[in-house]
C-alpha positions in Angstrom: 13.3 -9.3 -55.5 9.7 -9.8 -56.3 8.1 -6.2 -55.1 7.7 -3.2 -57.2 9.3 -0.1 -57.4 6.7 1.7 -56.0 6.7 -0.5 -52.8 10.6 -0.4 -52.6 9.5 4.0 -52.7 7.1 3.4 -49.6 9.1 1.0 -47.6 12.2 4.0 -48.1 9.8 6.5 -46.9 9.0 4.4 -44.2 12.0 3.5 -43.1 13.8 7.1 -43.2 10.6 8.3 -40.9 10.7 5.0 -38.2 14.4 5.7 -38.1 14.2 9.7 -36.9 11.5 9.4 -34.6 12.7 6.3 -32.9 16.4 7.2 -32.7 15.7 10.9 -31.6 12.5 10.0 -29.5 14.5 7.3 -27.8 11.4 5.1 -27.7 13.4 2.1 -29.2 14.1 1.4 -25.3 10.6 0.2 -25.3 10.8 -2.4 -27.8 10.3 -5.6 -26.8 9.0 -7.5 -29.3 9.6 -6.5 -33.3 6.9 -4.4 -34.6 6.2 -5.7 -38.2 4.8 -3.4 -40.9 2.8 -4.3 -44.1 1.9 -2.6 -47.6 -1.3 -3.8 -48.7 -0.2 -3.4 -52.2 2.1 -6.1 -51.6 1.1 -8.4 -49.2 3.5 -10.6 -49.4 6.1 -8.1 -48.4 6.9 -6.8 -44.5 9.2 -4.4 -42.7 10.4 -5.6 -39.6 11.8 -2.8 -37.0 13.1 -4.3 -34.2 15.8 -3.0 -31.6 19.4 -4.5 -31.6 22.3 -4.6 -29.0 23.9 -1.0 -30.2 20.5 0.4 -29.5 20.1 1.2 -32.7 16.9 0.0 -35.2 17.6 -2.5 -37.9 14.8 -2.5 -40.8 14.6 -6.1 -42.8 12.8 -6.4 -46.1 12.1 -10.1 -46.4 10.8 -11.2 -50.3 8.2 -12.8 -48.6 6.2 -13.3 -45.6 7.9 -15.8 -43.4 5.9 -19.0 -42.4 4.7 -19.5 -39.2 3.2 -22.4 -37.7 -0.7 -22.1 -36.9 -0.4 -24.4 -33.6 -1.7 -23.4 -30.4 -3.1 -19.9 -32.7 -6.4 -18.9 -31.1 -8.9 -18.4 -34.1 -10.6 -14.9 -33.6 -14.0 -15.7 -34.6 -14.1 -18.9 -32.6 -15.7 -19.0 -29.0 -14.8 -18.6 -25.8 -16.0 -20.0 -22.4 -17.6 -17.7 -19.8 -15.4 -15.9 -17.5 -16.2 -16.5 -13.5 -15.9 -15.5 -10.5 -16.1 -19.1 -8.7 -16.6 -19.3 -5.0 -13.0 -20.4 -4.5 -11.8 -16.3 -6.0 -10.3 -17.8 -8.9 -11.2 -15.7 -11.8 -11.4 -17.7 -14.9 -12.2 -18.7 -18.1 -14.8 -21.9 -18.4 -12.7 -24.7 -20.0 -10.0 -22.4 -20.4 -6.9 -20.5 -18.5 -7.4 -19.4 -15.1 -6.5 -15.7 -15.3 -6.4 -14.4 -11.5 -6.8 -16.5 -8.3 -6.9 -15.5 -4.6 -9.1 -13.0 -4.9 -11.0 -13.1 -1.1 -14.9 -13.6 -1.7 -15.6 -11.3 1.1 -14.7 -8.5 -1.0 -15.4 -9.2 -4.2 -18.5 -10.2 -6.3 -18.3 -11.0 -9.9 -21.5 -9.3 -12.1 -21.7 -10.4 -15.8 -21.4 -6.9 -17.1 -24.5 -7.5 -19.9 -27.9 -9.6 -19.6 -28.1 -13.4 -20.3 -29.4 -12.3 -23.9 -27.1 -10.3 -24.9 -23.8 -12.6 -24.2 -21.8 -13.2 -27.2 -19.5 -15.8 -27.9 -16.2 -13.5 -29.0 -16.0 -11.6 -25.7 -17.3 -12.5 -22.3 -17.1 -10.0 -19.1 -17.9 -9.2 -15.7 -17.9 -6.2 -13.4 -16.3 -6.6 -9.8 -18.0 -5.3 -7.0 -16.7 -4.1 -3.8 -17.7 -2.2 -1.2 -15.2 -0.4 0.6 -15.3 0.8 4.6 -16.4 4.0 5.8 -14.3 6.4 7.2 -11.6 7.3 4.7 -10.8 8.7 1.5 -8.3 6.0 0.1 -8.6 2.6 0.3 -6.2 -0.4 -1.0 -7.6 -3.8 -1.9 -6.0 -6.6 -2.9 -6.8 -8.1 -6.1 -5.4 -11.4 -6.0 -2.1 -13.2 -7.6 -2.1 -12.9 -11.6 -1.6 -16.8 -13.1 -1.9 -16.4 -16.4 -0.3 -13.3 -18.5 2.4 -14.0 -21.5 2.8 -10.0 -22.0 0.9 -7.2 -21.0 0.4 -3.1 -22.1 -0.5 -0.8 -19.3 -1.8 2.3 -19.6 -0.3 4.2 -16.3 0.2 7.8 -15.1 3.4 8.8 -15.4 3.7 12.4 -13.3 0.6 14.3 -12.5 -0.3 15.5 -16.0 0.6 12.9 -18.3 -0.4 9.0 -18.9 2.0 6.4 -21.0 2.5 3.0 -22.3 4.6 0.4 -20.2 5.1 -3.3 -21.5 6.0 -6.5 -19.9 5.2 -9.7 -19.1 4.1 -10.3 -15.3 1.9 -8.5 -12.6 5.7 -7.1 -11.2 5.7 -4.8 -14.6 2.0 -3.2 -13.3 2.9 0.4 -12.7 1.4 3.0 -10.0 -2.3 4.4 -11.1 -2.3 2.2 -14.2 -5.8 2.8 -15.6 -5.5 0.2 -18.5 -4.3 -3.0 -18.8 -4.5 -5.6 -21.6 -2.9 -8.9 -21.4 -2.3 -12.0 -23.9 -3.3 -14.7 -21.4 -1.3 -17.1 -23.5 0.7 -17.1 -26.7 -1.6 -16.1 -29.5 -4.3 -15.5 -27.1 -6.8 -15.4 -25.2 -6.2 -11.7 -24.5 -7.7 -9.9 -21.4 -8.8 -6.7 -20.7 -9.0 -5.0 -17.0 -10.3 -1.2 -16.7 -10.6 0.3 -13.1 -13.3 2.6 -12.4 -14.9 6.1 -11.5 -17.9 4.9 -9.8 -20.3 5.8 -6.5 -17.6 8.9 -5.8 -14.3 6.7 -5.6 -11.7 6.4 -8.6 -10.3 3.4 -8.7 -6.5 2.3 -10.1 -4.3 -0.8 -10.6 -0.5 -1.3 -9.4 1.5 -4.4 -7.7 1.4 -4.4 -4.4 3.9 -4.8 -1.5 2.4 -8.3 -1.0 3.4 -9.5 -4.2 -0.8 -8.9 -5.1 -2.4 -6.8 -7.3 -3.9 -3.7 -5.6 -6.9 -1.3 -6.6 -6.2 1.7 -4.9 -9.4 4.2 -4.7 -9.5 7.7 -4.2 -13.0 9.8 -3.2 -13.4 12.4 -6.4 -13.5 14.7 -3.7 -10.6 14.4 -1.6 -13.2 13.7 1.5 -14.4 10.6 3.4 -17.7 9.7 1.5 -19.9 6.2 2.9 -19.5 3.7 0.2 -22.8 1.5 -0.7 -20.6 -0.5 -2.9 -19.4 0.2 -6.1 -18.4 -0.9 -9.9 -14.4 -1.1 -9.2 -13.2 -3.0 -12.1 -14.3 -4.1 -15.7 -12.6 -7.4 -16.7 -13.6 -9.0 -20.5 -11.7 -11.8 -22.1 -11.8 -12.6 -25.7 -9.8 -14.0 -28.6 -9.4 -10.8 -30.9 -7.4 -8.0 -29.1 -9.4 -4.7 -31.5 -13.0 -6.9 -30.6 -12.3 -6.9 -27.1 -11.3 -3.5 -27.1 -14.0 -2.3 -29.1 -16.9 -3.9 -27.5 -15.4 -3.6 -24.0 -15.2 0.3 -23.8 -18.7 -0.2 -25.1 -20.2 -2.2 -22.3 -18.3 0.1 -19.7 -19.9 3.4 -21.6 -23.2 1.9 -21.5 -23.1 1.1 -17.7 -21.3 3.7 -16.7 -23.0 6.2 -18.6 -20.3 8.8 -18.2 -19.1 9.0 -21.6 -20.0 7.6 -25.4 -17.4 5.8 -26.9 -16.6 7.0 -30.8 -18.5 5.0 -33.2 -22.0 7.0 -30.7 -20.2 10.3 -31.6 -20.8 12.6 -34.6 -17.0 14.1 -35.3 -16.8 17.8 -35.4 -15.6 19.2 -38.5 -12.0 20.7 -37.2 -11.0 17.1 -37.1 -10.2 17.4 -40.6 -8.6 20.9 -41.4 -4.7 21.1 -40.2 -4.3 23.2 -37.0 -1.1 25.1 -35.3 -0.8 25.5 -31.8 1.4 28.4 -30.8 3.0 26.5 -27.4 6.1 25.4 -28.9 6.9 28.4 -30.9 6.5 30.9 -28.4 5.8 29.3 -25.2 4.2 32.1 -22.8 6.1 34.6 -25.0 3.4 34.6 -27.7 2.2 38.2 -29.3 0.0 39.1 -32.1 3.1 39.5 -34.4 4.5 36.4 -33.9 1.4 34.4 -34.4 0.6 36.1 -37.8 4.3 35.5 -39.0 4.1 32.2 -38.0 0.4 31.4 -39.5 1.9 33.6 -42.9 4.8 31.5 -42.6 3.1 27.8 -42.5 0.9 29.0 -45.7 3.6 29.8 -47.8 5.0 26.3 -47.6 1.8 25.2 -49.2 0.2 24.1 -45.2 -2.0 26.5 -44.4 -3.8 25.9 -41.1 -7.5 26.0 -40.2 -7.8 25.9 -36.4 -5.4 27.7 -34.3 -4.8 27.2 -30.5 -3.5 30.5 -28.5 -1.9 28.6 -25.9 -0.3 29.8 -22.5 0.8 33.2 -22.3 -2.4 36.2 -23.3 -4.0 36.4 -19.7 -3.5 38.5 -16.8 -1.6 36.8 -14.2 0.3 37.5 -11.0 2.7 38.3 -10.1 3.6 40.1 -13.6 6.5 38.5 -15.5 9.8 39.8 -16.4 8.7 40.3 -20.2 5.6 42.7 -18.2 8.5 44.5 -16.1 10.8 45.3 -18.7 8.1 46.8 -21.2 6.8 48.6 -18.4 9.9 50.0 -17.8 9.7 48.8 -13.8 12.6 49.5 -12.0 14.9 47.0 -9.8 14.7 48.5 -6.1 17.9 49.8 -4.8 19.9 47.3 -2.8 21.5 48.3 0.0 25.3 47.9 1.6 24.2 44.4 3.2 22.0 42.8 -0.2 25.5 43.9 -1.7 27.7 41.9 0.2 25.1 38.8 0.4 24.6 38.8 -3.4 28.5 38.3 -3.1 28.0 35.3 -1.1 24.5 34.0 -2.7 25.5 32.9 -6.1 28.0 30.2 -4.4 25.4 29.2 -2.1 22.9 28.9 -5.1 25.3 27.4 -6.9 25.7 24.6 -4.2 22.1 23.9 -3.6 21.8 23.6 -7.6 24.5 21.1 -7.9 22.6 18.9 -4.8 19.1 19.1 -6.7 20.7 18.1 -9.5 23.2 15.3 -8.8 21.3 13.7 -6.2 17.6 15.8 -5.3 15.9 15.5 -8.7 15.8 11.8 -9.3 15.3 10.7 -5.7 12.9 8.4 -5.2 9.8 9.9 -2.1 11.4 8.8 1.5 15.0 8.7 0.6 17.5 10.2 2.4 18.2 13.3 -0.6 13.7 13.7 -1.3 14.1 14.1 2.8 16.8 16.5 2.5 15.6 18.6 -0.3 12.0 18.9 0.9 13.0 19.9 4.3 15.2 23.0 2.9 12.6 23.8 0.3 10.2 24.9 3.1 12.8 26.7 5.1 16.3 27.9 4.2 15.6 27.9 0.3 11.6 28.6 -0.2 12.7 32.4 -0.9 15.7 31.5 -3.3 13.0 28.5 -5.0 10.0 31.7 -5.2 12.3 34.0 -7.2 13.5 31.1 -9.5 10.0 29.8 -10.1 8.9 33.7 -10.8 11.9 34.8 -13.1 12.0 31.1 -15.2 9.0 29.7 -15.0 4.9 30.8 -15.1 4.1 28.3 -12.3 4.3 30.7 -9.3 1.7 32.8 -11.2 -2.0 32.9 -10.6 -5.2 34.6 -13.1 -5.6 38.4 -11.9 -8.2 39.3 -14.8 -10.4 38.0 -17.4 -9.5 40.5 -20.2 -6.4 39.6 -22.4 -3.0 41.1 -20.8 -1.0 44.0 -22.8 0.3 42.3 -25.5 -3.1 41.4 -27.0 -4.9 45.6 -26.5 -4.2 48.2 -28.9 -2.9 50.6 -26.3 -0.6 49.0 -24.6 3.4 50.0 -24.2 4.4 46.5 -25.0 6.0 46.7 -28.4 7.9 50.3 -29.5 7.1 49.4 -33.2 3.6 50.1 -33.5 2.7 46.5 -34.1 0.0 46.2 -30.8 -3.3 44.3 -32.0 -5.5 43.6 -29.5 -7.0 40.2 -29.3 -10.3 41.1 -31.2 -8.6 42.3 -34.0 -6.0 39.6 -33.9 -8.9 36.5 -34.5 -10.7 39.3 -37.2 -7.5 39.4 -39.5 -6.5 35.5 -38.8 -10.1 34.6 -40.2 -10.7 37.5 -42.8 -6.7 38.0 -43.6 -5.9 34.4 -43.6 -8.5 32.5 -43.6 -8.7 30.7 -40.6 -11.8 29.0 -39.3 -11.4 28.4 -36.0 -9.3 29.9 -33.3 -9.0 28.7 -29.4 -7.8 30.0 -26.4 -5.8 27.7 -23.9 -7.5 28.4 -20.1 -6.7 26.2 -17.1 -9.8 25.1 -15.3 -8.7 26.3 -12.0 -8.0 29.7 -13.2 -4.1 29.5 -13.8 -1.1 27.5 -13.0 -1.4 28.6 -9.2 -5.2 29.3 -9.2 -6.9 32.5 -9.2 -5.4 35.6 -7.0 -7.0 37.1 -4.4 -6.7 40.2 -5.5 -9.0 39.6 -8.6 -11.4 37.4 -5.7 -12.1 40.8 -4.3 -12.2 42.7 -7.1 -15.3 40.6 -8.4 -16.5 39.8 -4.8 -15.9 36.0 -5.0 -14.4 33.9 -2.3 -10.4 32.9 -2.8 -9.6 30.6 -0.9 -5.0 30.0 -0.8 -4.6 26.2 -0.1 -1.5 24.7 0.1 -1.2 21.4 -1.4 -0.7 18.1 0.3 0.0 15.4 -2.6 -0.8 12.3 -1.4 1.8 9.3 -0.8 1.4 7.5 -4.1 1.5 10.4 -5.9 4.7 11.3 -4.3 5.8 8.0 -5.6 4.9 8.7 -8.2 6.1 12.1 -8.6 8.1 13.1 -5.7 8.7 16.6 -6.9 5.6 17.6 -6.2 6.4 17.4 -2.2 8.5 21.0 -3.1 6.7 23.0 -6.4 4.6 25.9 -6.2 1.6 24.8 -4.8 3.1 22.8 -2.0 5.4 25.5 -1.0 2.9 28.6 -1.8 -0.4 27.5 -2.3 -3.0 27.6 -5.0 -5.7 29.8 -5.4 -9.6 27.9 -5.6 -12.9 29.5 -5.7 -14.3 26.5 -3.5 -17.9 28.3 -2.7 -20.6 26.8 -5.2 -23.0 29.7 -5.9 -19.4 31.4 -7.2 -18.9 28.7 -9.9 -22.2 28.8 -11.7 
């Protein structure tokens, strides 16, 4: 072997790290193509990680780069032809692939997305116009029948709070509410580039359809029927360098748009460069003073001592109180009576029943089957009371904001701890930035008050309007997550201060 000790002592490294992650991370399921990794002090030297049949990851050290044959290789600096809309709703690349086709002309309407003068020959895009009917606050179009796509990466929600990566190689692998896609046209390229918008009220999204189409699926901002004088509904950019099309194609979408700056227009805060601890998976909503100063004391002895610190979930006043409040407020259980006696006899075996349906056949079903039916139906009757106490003994969902100070754990009189070791929440940031040092501390707030909103109680206490709405998920995102047909805000409602003059 050729490479020096040094590199063999990076590849190691490398290798030990890609191994744990993947293997306990179970992302190897989402390779389908090798991912190759270089050391630029040997560049004639790669790592090859690639998934085999035992589902395990095999890492390859070749002495040398294998050769690979330059034909059909689209050369990155060399240019492209424009990409069209042509009268026939073929959307295509001059003297090149056609991309999409069958998109109707009576919807859409192709706009070069920059000025004559400013077209460049690496990346060429166009904005397509639609304007959708009045009268309703979802719409579906169809976007055509994708021709030409030799792998794509979408960028799709996954449940209600999260977005992912999902790879594959034909419109049939376009998830619900993707909200990126980039596609290599053809081996080696051309690569294409399609971002739905948030434009004239509507959001827009990408999935395959029914039809065996594309869709865009738009949703008003507001949940409300809004006119429509025609609107921005999707970016699409072709070019022969993936990172150039990226780059310059979030750039012509920030510049229209003009709804956000993309990073090289940003000055970087300084946090971005002093380590940071957040206290979520430490504590979860069982964070106190003591804990987080053990835990900051703890991470600067090992030689990492953080800078920023995040107080996540857990030091506001909410409703209704937790069990951690109950106990140290020494609150009582009420006495049950000769009937609760007998029925908590017969509950736990009924409980036990509707846990073993939820799980075996409730939590995975897909919205409209037979067990989502089921399940949903006896959530809002037989079981909401059994589902409220679970939800308000094991999670903090059922709760909702019922003050603005910080709850008992973080005040110096409080009857939370019996040791003495109370801090209130000034005194806590004073010693974490005088005691050890820290620059910057945050505190985790949802923007709607809480997980379920703001109480009412604390709506009349301040005189503002609460308004308890219960939830009504649309069908996609039942698709998409059908759980959220029976959770807390379906069943019981959310909490919104929905007058304006409240909010400012």
């Amino acid at each position: 072997s050729s490479f020096t000790s040094r590199s063999k002592m990076r590849f190691m490294i490398a290798d030990i790290v890609l191994s744990f992650v993947l293997l306990t991370a179970d992302i190897v399921e989402a390779f389908r193509t090798p991912i190759v990794i270089r050391d630029k002090a040997s560049p004639g030297l790669r790592m090859v990680v690639t998934k085999i049949d035992s589902g395990n990851v095999a890492v390859m050290l070749p002495n040398e780069r294998s050769s690979q044959s330059s034909a059909g290789k689209v050369n990155p600096g060399s240019a492209l032809g424009r990409l069209e809309l042509d009268k026939e709703g073929r959307l295509q690349i001059t003297d090149g692939p056609t991309i999409m086709e069958n998109l109707s002309p009576a919807t859409w309407k192709g706009i070069s997305a920059v000025s004559d003068e400013e077209v460049g020959e690496s990346v060429s895009s166009l904005f397509l116009h639609t304007t959708l009917p009045e009268g309703s606050a979802q719409h579906a179009l169809s976007l055509g029948s994708l021709v030409s796509c030799n792998k794509l990466l979408a960028c799709a929600r996954l449940t209600r709070y999260w977005m992912g990566p999902l790879f594959g190689d034909s419109a049939e692998d376009i998830p619900l509410d993707t909200q990126f896609l980039l596609m290599e046209t053809s081996e080696n390229g051309p690569y294409t580039l399609m971002l739905p918008l948030v434009d004239s009220g509507f959001r827009a999204s990408l999935e395959y359809g029914d039809d065996k189409e594309m869709e865009v699926i738009f949703y008003s901002e507001s949940g409300d029927a809004v006119p429509s004088t025609g609107m921005r509904a999707v970016y699409v950019a072709v070019g022969a360098d993936p990172f150039e099309l990226l780059k310059t194609g979030f750039r012509q979408v920030a510049d229209s748009i003009g709804s956000f700056r993309t990073l090289d227009q940003k000055v970087l805060p300084s946090s971005v460069n002093d380590f940071g601890w957040c206290t979520w998976d430490a504590f979860y909503s069982k964070v106190n003073p003591s804990g987080i100063l053990k835990g900051v004391a703890a991470l600067r002895d090992l030689g990492v001592p953080p800078r920023n610190l995040i107080l996540d979930d857990g030091w506001q006043q909410v409703a209704p109180h937790s069990p951690e409040w109950k106990e140290a407020k020494g609150v009582a259980k009420e006495n049950s009576g000769v009937l609760s006696r007998l029925l908590n006899v017969v509950l736990p075996f009924l409980a036990k029943l509707a846990n073993n349906y939820y799980e075996n056949y409730a939590r995975r079903a897909s919205h409209g089957s037979l067990p989502n039916y089921i399940w949903t139906f006896l959530s809002k009757t037989v079981l909401k009371s059994g589902i409220w106490d679970f939800f308000d003994s094991e999670t903090d969902f059922g709760r909702q904001l019922d003050g603005f100070e910080p709850n008992h754990k973080f005040q110096s009189e409080s009857d939370f701890d019996s040791d003495g070791s109370n801090m209130s929440l000034t005194e806590l940031v004073k010693e974490l930035k005088t005691g050890l040092n820290m620059k910057r501390v945050y505190c985790w707030h949802a923007l709607h008050g809480y997980w379920r909103g703001v109480s009412s109680d604390l709506g009349r206490s301040i005189d503002i309007d609460v308004n308890q709405v219960i939830s009504k998920p649309t069908e996609r995102l039942l698709r998409l997550e059908p759980q959220m047909g029976f959770d807390t805000i379906s069943l019981f409602g959310v909490g919104l201060i929905t007058n304006k003059p409240d909010l400012a």
